[in-house]
C-alpha positions as CSV (number, residue, x, y, z in Angstrom):
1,X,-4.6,-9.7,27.6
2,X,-3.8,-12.4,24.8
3,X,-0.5,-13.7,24.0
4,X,-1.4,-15.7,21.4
5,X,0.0,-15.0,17.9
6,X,-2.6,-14.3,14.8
7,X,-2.3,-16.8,11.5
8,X,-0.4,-13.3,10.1
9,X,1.8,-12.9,13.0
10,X,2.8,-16.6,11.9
11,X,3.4,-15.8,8.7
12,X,5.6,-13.0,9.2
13,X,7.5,-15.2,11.6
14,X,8.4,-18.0,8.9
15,X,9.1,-15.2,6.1
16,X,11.3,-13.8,8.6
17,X,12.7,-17.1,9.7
18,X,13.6,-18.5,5.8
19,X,15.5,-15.2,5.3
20,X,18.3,-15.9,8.2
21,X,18.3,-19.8,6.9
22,X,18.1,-18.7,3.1
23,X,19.6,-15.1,2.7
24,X,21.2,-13.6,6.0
25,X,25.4,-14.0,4.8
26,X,25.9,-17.9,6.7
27,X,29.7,-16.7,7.0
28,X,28.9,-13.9,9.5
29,X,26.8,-16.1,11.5
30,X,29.9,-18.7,11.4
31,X,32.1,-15.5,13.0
32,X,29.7,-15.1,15.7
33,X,29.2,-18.6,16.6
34,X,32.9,-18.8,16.9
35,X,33.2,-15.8,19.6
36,X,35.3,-13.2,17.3
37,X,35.5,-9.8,17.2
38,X,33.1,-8.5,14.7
39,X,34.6,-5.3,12.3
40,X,32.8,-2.7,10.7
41,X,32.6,-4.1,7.2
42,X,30.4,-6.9,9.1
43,X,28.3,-4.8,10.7
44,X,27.5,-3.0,7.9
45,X,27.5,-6.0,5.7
46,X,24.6,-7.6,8.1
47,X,22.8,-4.2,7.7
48,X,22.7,-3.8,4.0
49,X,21.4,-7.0,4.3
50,X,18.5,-5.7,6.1
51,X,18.2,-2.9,4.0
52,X,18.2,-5.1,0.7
53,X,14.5,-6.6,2.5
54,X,13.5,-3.0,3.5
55,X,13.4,-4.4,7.3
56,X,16.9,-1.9,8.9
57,X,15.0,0.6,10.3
58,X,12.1,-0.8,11.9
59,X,11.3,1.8,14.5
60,X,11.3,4.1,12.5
61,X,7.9,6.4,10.2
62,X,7.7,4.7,6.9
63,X,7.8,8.6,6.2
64,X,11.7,8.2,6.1
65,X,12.0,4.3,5.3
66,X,10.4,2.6,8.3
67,X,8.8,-0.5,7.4
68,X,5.6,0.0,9.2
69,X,5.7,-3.1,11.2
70,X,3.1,-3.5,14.2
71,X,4.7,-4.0,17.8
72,X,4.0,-7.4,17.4
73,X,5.9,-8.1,14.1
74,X,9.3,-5.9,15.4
75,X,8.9,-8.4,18.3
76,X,9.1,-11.3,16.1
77,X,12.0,-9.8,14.0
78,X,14.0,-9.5,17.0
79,X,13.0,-13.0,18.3
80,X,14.1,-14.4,15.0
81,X,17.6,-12.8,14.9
82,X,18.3,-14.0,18.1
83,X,17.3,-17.3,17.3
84,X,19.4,-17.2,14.0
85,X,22.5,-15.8,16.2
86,X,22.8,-13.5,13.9
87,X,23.5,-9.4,14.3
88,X,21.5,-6.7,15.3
89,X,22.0,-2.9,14.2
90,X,24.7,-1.5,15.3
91,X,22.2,1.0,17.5
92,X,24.0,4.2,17.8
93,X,23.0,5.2,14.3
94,X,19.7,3.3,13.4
95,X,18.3,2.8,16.9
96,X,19.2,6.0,19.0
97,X,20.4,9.5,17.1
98,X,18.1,8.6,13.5
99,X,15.0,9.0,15.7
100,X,16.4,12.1,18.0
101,X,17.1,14.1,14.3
102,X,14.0,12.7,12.2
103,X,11.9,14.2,15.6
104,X,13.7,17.3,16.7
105,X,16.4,17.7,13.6
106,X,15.6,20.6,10.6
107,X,14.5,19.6,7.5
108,X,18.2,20.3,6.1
109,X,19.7,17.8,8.7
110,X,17.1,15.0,7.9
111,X,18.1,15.1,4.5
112,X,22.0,15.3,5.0
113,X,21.8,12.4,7.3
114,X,19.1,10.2,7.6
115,X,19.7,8.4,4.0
116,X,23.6,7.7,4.6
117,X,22.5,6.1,7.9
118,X,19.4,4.2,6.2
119,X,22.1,2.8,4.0
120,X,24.7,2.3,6.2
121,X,27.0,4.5,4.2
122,X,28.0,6.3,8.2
123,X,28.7,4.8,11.4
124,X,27.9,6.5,14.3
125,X,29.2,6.6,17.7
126,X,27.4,7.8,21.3
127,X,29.5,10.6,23.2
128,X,27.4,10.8,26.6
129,X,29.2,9.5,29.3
130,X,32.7,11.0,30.5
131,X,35.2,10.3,33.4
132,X,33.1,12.2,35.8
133,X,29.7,11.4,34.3
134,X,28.2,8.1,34.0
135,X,24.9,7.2,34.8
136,X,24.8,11.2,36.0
137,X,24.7,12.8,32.5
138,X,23.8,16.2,33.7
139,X,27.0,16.6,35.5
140,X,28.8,16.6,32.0
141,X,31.5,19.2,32.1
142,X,32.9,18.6,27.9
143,X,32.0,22.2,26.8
144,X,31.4,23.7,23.7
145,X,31.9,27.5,23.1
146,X,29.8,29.6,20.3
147,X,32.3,31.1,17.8
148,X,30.7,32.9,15.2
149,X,28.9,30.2,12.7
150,X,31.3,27.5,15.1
151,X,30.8,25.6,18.2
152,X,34.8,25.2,19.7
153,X,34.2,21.7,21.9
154,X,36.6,20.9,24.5
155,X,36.4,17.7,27.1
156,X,36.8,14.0,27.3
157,X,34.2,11.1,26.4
158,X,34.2,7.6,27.7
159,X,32.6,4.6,27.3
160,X,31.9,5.1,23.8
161,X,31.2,1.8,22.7
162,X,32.2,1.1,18.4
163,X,33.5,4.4,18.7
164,X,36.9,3.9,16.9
165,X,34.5,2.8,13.8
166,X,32.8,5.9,13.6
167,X,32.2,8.3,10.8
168,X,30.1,10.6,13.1
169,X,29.5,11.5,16.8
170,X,26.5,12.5,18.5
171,X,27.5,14.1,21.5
172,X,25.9,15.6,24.3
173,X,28.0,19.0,25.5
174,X,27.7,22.0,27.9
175,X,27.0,24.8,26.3
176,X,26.1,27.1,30.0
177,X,26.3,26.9,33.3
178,X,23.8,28.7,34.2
179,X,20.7,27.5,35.7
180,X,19.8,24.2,36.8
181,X,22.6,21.5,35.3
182,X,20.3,20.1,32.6
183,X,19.2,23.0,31.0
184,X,23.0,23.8,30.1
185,X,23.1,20.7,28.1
186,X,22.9,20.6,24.2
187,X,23.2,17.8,21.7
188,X,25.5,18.4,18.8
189,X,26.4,16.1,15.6
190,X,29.9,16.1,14.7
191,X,32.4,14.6,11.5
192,X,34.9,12.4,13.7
193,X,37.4,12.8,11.1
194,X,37.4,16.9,12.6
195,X,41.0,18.3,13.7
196,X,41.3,17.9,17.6
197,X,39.5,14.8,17.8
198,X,41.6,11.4,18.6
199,X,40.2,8.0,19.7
200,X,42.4,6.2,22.5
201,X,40.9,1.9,22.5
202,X,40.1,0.4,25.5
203,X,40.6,-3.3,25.9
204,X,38.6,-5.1,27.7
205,X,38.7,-8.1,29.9
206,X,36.9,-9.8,27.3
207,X,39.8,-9.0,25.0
208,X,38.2,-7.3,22.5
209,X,38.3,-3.6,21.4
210,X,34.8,-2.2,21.7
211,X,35.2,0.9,23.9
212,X,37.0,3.9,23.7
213,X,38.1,7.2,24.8
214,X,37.7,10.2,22.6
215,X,39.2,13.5,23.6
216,X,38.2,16.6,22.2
217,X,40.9,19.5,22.0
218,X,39.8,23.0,20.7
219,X,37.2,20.7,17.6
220,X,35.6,23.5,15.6
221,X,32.2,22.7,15.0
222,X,29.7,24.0,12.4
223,X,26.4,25.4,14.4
224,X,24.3,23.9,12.1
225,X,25.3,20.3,13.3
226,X,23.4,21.3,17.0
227,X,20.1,19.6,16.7
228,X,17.1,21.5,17.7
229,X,17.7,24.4,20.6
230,X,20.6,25.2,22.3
231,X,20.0,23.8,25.8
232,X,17.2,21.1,24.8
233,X,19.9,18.5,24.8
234,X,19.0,16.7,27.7
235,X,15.4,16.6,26.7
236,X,16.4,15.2,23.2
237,X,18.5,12.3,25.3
238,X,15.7,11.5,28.0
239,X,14.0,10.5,24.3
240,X,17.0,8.6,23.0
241,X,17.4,6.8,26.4
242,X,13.8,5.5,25.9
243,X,14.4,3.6,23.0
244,X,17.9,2.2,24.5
245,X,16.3,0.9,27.6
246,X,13.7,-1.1,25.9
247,X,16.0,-2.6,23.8
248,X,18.0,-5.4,26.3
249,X,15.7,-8.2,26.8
250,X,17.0,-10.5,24.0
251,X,14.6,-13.5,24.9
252,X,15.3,-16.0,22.0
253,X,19.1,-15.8,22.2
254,X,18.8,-16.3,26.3
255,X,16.8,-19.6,25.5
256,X,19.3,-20.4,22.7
257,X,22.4,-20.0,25.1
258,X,20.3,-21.9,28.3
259,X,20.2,-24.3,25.2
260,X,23.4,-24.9,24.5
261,X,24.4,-24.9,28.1
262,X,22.0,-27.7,28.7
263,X,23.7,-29.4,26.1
264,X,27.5,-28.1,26.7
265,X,26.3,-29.6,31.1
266,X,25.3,-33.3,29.4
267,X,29.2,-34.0,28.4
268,X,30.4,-33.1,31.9
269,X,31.1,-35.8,34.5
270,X,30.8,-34.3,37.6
271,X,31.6,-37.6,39.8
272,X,29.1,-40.5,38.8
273,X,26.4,-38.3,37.2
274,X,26.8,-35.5,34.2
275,X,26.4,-31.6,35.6
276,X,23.5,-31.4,34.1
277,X,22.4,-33.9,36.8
278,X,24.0,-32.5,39.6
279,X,21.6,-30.7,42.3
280,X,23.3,-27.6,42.6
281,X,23.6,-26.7,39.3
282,X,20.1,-27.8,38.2
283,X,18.8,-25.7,40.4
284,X,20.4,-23.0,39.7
285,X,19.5,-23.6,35.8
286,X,16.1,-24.0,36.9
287,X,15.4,-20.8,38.3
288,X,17.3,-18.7,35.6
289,X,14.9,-20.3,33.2
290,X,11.9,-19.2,36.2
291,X,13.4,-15.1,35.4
292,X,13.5,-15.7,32.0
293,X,10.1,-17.4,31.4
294,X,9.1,-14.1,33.5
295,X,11.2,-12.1,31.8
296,X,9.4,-13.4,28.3
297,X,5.8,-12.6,30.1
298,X,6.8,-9.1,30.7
299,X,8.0,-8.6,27.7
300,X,4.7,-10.2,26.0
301,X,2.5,-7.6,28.9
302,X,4.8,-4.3,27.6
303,X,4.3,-5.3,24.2
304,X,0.3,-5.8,24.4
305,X,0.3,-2.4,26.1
306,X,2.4,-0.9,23.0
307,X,0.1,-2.5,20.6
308,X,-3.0,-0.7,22.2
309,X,-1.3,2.7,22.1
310,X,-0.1,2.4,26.0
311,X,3.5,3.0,26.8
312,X,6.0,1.6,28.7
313,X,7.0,4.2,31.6
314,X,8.9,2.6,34.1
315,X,8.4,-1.0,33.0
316,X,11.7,-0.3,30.6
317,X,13.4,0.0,33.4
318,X,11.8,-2.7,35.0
319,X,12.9,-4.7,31.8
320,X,16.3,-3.2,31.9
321,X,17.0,-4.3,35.5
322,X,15.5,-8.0,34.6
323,X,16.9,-8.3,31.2
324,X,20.3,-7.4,32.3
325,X,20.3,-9.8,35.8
326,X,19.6,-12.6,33.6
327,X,21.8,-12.3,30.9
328,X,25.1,-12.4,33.6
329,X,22.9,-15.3,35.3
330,X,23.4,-17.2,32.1
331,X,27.3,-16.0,31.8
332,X,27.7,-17.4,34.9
333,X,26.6,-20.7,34.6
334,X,28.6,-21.2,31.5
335,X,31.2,-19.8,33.3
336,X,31.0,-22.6,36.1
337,X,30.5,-25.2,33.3
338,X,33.8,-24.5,31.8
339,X,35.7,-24.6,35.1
340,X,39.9,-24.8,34.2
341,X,39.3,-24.0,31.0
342,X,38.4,-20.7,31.5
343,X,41.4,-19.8,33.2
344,X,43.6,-19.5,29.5
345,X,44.6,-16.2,28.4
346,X,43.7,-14.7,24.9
347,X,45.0,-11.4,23.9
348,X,42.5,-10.5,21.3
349,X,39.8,-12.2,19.3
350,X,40.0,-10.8,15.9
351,X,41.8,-14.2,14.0
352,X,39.0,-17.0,13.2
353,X,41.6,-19.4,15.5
354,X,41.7,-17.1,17.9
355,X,41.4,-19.7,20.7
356,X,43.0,-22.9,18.9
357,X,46.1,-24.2,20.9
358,X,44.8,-23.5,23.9
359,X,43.8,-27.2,24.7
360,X,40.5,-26.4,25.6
361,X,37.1,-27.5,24.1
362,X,36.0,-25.0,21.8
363,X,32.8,-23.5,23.1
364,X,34.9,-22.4,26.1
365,X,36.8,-20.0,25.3
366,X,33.8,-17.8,23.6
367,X,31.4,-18.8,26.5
368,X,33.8,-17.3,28.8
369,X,34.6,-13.7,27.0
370,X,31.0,-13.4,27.0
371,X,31.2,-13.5,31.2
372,X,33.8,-11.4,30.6
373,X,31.8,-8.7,28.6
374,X,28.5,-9.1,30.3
375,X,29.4,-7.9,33.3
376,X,28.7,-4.5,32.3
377,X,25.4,-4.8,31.1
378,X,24.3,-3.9,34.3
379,X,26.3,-0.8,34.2
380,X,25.1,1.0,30.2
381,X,22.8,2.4,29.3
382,X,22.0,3.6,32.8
383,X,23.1,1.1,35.6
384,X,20.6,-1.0,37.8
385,X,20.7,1.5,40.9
386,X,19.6,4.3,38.3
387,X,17.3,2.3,36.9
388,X,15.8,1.6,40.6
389,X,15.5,4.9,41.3
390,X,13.4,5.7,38.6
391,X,11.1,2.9,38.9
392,X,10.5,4.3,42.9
393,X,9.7,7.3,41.1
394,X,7.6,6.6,37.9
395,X,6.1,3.8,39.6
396,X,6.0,4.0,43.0
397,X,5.6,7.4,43.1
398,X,8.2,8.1,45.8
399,X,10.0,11.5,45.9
């Protein structure tokens, strides 16, 4: 197994790399650095920017405007914009329902869709979980009826992250209850702007305004928006999970924020010594840069196994649990670093001086919002215990 990068490999990276210092818009990465609340127009703005270099839709066929990049060289991207701070694709579109239409949608919905999302023309939002259905998808219960050439879709979604941006929603909905739980389950692509459907925000303790609510109240439904067979859905979102759960390990922007909290610990007296130098919190440092150095090394094993036509199985999971445990190890620390000044309220984050006046130094009141919002990442996208039952499964082979 080498990890070693070829002379192309390092090539790519610095072509790459002299497009987030040279082209990448510097103001967005100013907004990030600063801890506010990114909008649509900037998510989209970031993506175009992509699209301009022919690099937004990396995963997927150059058949529909993939770039054709090895594992290796998606793995660099990625490790590049995390370095750069700067955004990722907003997945729901690019990353999770693109490859679930280009693989099981008709020809008719390929066209219709996969272009405006290409271009970032729609924004898409995720309707899977619900108030009674997390991490259990199959005991969904938001139903959609067959009326003629309609689907009528009735129920609640939750969770939905971006989801008061969105031009469309992929949803997955019950369309029988017959059967075993799954097979009633069908996957259905719908114009959020449709009568019957309202967004309620959710704040979170982080205050920002990234997830939502969305109830759905008699929504008529075109049939042609379902997406393969009636009942296939929760085959089609056992794919799309796939390609979320690989997608959390975000090793460059770990050792850029271990980074700065090396530096942020150096102007910290903690009695006679800085907190950089104090026992317990070095060694606590130490050994969330151990997970992560493993962390990186697993990553590096998945992706040699991807490049020689292997795939991942339970090791996403394994990645998922890892990637996620680390990242609110990091939060943590910060967390402990800022001491009192964490404890200031902010109501939201939307203003560039959203945390001026609070008498604080600067990098503490982003540092701490991202405690805040990181405590779910153990929780999306299918939470650890989930995750730990299928790797005794998958891996261990345990019924």
């Amino acid at each position: 197994m080498d990890f070693r990068f070829s002379a192309e490999d390092e090539a790519f990276r610095k072509t790459v790399r002299d497009f987030f210092t040279d082209e990448y818009p510097a103001d967005l990465l100013a907004k990030i650095k600063n801890g506010q609340q990114v909008t649509k127009a900037d998510y989209q703005r970031s993506e175009r920017a992509y699209n301009d270099k022919g690099w937004v839709a990396v995963n997927w066929p150059q058949e529909y405007g993939g770039t054709g990049w090895t594992p290796t060289q998606k793995y660099i991207f990625d490790d590049e914009l995390e370095r750069a701070g700067a955004l990722s694709v907003v997945p729901m579109g690019l990353l999770y329902v693109a490859p679930v239409i280009y693989t099981f949608g008709s020809e008719e919905q390929k066209k219709r869709w996969l272009p405006d999302i290409l271009a970032s023309r729609t924004f898409w939002g995720q309707g899977y979980s619900e108030p009674e259905a997390g991490s259990d998808l199959a005991s969904l219960q938001c139903k959609a009826v067959r009326d003629g050439d309609d689907y009528i879709v009735t129920g609640t979604k939750i969770w939905t992250s971006l989801g008061h941006y969105a031009d469309w929603l992929f949803c997955l909905v019950r369309t029988s209850n017959t059967g075993k739980k799954q097979e009633g389950i069908s996957f259905l692509c719908m114009d959020a702007k449709t009568p019957g459907i309202t967004v309620y925000p959710i704040t979170t303790i982080d205050g920002t305004q990234y997830l939502n609510r969305i109830e759905f109240d008699d929504v008529r439904v075109p049939a042609e928006n379902l997406i393969g067979e009636e009942g296939m859905g929760w085959t089609y979102s056992k794919y799309l999970l796939s390609n979320e759960r690989t997608s959390y390990a975000h090793i460059a922007g770990k050792w850029a924020d271990i980074a700065r909290l090396k530096e942020i610990a150096t102007t910290i007296q903690s009695g006679n010594r800085t907190l950089l130098d104090e026992p317990a919190f070095a060694q606590k440092l130490a050994k969330v840069e151990v997970d992560l150095t493993a962390l990186e090394f697993m990553v590096l094993r998945t992706l040699s196994a991807v490049s020689a036509g292997e795939t991942p199985g339970g090791a996403s999971s394994a990645l998922k649990i890892l990637a996620t445990e680390n990242a609110q190890a990091i939060t943590e620390l910060f967390l402990e670093a800022n001491g009192s000044n964490a404890l200031p309220f902010f109501p939201d984050r939307n203003a560039a001086d959203w945390h001026e006046g609070l008498d604080i130094p600067a990098y503490a009141a982003p540092t701490t919002a991202a405690y805040f919002f990181n405590r779910a990442q153990t929780i999306y996208g299918g939470a650890t215990e989930v995750q730990k039952n299928i790797i005794s499964k998958q891996v261990l082979g345990v019924s």
